[in-house]
N, C-alpha and C positions, 0 to 999 in steps of 0.2 A: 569606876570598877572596870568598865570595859577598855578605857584609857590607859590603866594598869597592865590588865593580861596583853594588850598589844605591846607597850613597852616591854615587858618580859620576855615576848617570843622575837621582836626584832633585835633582843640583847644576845639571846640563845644563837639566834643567825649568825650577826658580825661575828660571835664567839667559833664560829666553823674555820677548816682552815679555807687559804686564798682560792688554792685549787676548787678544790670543792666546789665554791660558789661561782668561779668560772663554767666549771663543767655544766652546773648545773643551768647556766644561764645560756649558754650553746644548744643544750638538750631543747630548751623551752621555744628558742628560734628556729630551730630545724625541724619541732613537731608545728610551730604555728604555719612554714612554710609548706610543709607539706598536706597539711588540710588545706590550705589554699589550692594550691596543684588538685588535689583528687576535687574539691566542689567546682574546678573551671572543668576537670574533663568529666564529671559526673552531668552539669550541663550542654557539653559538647553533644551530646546524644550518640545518637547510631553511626554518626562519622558524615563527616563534610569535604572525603580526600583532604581532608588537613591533622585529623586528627595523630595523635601518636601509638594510639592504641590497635591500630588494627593489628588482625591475625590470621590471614585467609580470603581466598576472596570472599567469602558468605560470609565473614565476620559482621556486615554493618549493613546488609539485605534489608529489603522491605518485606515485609509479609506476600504470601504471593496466595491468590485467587485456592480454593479448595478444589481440585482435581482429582480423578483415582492416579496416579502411580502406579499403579499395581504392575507388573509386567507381565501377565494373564492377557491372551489375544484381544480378546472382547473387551475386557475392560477398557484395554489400552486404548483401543478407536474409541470407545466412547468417552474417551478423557480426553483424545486428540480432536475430535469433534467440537466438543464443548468447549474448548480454547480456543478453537477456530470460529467460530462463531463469535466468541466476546472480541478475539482479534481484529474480524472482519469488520467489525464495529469499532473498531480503535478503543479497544480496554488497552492501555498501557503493559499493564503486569499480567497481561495473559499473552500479548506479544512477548515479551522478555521472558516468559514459561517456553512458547515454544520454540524463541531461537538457543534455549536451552536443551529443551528435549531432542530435538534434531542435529543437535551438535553432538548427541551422543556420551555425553559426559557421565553420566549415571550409569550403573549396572543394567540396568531395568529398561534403559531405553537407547543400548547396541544396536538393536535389531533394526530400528528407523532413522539412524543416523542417517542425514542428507546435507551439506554442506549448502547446496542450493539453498534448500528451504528454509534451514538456520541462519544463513544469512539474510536472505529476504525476512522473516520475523523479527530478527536482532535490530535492521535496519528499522524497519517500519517503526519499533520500538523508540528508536534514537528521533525519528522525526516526531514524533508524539511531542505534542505539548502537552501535554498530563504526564510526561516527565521531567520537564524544567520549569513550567509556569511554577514562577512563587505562590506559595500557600500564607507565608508570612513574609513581609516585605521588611521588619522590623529587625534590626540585627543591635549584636550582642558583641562586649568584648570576648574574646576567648581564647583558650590556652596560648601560652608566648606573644598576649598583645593581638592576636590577628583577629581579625572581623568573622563573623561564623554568623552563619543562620539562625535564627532563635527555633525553626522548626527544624524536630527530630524528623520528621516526614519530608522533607527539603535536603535533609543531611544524606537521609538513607535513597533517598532516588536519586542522588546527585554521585552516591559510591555506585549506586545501579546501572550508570551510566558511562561511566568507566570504564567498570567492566566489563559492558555491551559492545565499548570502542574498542578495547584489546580484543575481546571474542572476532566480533568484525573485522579487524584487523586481519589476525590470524587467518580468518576461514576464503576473505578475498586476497592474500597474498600469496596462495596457492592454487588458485584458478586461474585458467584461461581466459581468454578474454572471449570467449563466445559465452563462457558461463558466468561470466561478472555482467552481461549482457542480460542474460535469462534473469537474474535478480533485478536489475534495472526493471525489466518487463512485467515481472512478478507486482513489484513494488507499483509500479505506476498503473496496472489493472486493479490492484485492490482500491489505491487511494481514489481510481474514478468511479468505485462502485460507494466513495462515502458522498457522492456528492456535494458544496458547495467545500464545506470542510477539507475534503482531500483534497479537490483542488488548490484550494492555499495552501495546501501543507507543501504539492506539488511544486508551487511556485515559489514558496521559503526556500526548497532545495537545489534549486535554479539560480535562485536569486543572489549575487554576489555578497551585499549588505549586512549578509545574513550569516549566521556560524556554517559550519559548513551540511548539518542535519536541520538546518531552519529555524535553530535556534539563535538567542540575542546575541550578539557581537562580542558582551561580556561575562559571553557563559562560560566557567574554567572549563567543562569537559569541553566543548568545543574552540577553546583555545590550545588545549593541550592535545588536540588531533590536529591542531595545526601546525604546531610546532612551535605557536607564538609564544611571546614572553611573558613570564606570571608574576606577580609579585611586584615590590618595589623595593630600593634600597638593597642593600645586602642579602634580603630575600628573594631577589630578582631571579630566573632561574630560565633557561629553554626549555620548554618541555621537550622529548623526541616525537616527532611527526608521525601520523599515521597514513601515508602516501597513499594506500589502496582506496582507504574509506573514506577518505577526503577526497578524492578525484572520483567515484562511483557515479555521480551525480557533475556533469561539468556547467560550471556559471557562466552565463550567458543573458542577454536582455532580452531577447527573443524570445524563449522559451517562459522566462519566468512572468512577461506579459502573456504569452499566452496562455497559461494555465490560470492566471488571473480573470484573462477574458473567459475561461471556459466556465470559471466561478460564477461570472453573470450573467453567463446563458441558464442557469437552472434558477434563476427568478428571485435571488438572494441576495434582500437591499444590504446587508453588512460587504457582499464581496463587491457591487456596484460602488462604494465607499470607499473601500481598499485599492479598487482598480485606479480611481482617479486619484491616489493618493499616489500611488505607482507614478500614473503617467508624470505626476509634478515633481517627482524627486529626481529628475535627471530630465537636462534640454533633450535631450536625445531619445528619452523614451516616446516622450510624445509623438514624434513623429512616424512612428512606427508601425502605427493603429491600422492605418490601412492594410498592411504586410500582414499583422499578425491577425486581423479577420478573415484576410483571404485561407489563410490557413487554419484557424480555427473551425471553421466551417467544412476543410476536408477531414478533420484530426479523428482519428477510430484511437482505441486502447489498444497496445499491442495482440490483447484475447479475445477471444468472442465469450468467454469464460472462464476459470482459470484452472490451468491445464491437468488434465485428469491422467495423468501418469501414475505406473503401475509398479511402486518401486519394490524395493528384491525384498522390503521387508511382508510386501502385502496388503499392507495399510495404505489405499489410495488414501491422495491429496483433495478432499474432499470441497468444493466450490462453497463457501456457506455466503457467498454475497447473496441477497435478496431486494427484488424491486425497492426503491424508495421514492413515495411522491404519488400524488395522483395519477399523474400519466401513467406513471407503472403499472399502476394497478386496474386502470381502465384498460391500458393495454392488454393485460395479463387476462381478466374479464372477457377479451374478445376471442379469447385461442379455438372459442369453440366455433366462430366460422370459416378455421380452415378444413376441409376436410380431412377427416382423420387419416383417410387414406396415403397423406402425405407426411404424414408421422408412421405408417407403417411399413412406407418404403424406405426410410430413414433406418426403423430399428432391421427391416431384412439386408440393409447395405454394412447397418455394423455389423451383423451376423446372432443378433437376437431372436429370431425367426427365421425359419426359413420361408417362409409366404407372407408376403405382405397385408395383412387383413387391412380391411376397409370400413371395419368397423370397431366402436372399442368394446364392445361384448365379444369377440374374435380372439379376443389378448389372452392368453393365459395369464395366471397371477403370478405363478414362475417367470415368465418373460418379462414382467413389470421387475419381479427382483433381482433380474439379469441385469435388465437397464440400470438400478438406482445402485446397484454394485458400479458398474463402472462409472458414474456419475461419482460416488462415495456419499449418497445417500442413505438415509436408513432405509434396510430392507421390508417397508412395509404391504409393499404389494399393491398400494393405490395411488395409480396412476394420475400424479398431481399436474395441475395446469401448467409448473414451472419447468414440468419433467417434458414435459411435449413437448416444451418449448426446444430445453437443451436436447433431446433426442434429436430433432433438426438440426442445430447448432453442432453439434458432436458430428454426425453423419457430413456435413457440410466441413468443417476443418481435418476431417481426413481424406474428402475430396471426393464425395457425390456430386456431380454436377446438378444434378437435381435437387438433391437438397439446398446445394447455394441458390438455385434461382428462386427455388421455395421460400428462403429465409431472405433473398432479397426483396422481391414480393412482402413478405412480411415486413419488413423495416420502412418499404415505400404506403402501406397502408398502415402499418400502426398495429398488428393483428400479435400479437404474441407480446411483443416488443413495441417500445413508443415509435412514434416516426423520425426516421433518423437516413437525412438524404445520403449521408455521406457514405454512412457501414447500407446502404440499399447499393451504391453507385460501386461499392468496395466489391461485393459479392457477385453482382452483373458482370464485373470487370474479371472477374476470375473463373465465374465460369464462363462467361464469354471465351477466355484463353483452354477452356478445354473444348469451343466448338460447339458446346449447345448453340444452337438457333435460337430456341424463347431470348437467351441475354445477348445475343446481338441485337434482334430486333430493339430492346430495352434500348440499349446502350446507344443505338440510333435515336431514339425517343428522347435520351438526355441530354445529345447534343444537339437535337434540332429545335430543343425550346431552351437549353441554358434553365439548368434546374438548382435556385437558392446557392447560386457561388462553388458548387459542387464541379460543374459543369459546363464549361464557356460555349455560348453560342455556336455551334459552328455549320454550317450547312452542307459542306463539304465532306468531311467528317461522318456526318449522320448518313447521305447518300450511300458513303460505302460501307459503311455496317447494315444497311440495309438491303445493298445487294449481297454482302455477303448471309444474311439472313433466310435471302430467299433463296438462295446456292445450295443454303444449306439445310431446304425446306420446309422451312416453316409457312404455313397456311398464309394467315394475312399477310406475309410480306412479301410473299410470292402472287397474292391480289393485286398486291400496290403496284407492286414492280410490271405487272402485264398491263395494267391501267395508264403506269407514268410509259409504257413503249407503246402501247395502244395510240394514245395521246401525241407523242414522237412522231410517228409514222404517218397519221392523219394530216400534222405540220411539212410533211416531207413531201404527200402527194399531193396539197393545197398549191396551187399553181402560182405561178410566180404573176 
């Protein structure tokens, strides 16, 4: 029966005309091809820069971190705050927030545009490996035959990145070059406040081997900042260079070991492992080791903090690094044996006071939210142990002589801050140059014992900071010096 109705309806067919059955055999291959097409770009995802589909740049975006927007004063810092903080911790998608909101690009956030600051986030963004590490290593055919990612999350940070290069691109091929400097400084302050991490990240960026943001060698967005070639076959293509953002950062062997080494001065067996993996991949690294500890050993971050500038929108640039590590925090633990009084000459030199108090019941609670204003702190009025610290630090880079010897002093004992000979020996040195006394006499001290590779031996050297010390009044070294002539003179009348 059922052999029957089949016979009947394939009789009905051949009985159609020729045409017909053409048409309709054409119709049947042009709908099979085209569900094909849409189930390859239905798995393509959010875009992998290959896809055909895009429409914009926010077309193939990743989700980004939940923020106010609002363009409401208050609101706004306290959304610029809270990205700053996930930033300063390397959240990936809270850096690409705000080398966005600084760029100005939204209605809502004119007011903060800063080309600096947008680029220093964009960047830090691009060096992020929580933008390129694979999530899935497994790949897929996809649309026109090419290889794709099988993750939609690999697809969509891979367009994120893109776009971060053209942003970047853009915002450093219109600066100066003092201010392609200041992003340099920016960048390399935050990544030394991540510790062992930034550091490598520092030394991916140095590192020649490397893409030109420290990513793998065949990563496309950083093939196509380079200008290099993509594809294969007739797909081959040059991509156009992005000359600024590719040269921000110059490769070099020296540098990229050294930020290696600085990886395992913070006591971290993964960069001890990396470093020697360094010195063996090139005859020439290795021998370099001595050069780049001598310098290691002077190396300070271009900040003491990062820089609390007052921009025209209002919205200071808020410091959200925070101690990491024990040391820090032993450190931080001790701020209360300096006397306060030297945190109160600090906030009366920035002009937070006018009288120095010497004690901290002395403070008003207002004067606390003067300081944590300019700092870009929350205005809460209690005088935290980080805020002493930077109220010294702050008073000391606009150029209190006393506040540098204060905070030198502090770096050579550990009291605020870990022990750190080099930013101790940096601070001595500077206010030395404005003629305090207390940092000459220092300064004599460091080179008459050669202090931890800081400071070479010298005898010679220490003698005349010493005299200059006591020239310039300072008590003990005005003792020394009548003592070493005392001494002199006695040698001068002992008879021959």
């Amino acid at each position: 029966m059922v052999g029957h109705g089949e016979g009947q309806r394939e009789a009905r067919r051949q009985a159609r005309p020729t045409a017909l059955r053409r048409r309709e055999g054409r119709a049947a291959t042009r709908g099979a091809a085209l569900s094909l097409l849409v189930a390859s770009a239905l798995l393509a995802g959010c875009g992998s820069g290959q896809t055909p589909w895009r429409r914009g740049e926010t077309a193939n975006a990743c989700p980004r971190p939940a923020a106010n927007t609002d363009g409401e004063f208050n609101a706004q810092e306290q959304g610029l705050r809270a990205l700053r903080r996930a930033g300063f911790r390397g959240d990936f998608f809270a850096q690409l927030e705000l080398g966005l909101r600084y760029s100005g690009a939204r209605a809502t956030d004119k007011n903060i545009e800063d080309a600096i600051e947008s680029a220093t986030w964009t960047a830090m963004a691009l060096g992020n490996d929580q933008g390129y590490a694979p999530i899935n290593r497994v790949e897929r055919q996809g649309v026109f035959g090419r290889l794709k990612s099988l993750s939609r999350y690999d697809d969509c940070r891979a367009w994120e990145r893109k776009v971060a290069y053209d942003r970047l691109e853009t915002l450093l091929s219109r600066m100066t070059r003092d201010e392609q400097e200041q992003v340099r400084d920016r960048i390399i302050y935050v990544l030394s406040t991540q510790g062992a991490e930034g550091f490598r990240t520092l030394a991916r960026l140095h590192d020649g081997l490397y893409g030109p943001f420290g990513e793998p060698q065949d990563n496309a967005e950083g093939k196509s900042a380079s200008g290099r070639k993509d594809g294969v076959g007739r797909d081959a293509r040059w991509a156009a260079a992005r000359p600024a953002s590719v040269s921000l950062f110059q490769r070099n062997d020296v540098d990229a070991y050294l930020f290696n080494y600085l990886a395992t001065q913070t006591g971290d067996v993964g960069a001890y492992v990396l470093l020697k993996d360094f010195e063996r991949s090139s005859p020439t690294r290795a021998r370099q080791g001595s050069l780049v500890e001598a310098k290691a050993r002077r190396w300070i971050p271009p900040y003491e903090f990062y820089p609390n500038e007052a921009p025209a929108s209002g919205v200071p640039f808020s410091d959200e690094s925070r101690p990491q590590g024990d040391a820090f925090e032993i450190a931080l633990s001790r701020i209360h044996e300096l006397p306060f009084v030297h945190v109160g000459r600090a906030l009366r030199f920035l002009g937070v006071v006018s009288t120095a108090p010497e004690f901290r019941d002395q403070l008003a609670g207002r004067d606390v939210q003067t300081l944590e204003a300019l700092l870009g702190h929350p205005m809460d009025g209690d005088l935290s142990a980080l805020e002493k610290v930077r109220a010294v630090q702050l008073a000391a880079v606009n150029g209190s002589s006393e506040a540098q010897l204060v905070l030198a002093v502090m770096y050579s004992e550990g009291i605020g801050v870990p022990v750190d000979y080099a930013r101790a020996f940096h601070w001595y040195s500077v206010a030395d140059r404005q003629g305090n006394a207390e940092a000459k006499f220092a300064m004599s001290t460091f080179f008459a014992l050669g202090v931890a590779g800081v400071a070479d031996q010298n005898k010679a050297q220490s003698v005349a900071y010493r005299l200059d010390s006591a020239l310039a009044g300072f008590g003990p070294s005005a003792h020394r010096l009548r003592a070493v002539l005392a001494q002199v003179s006695r040698a001068e009348r002992r008879p021959s």
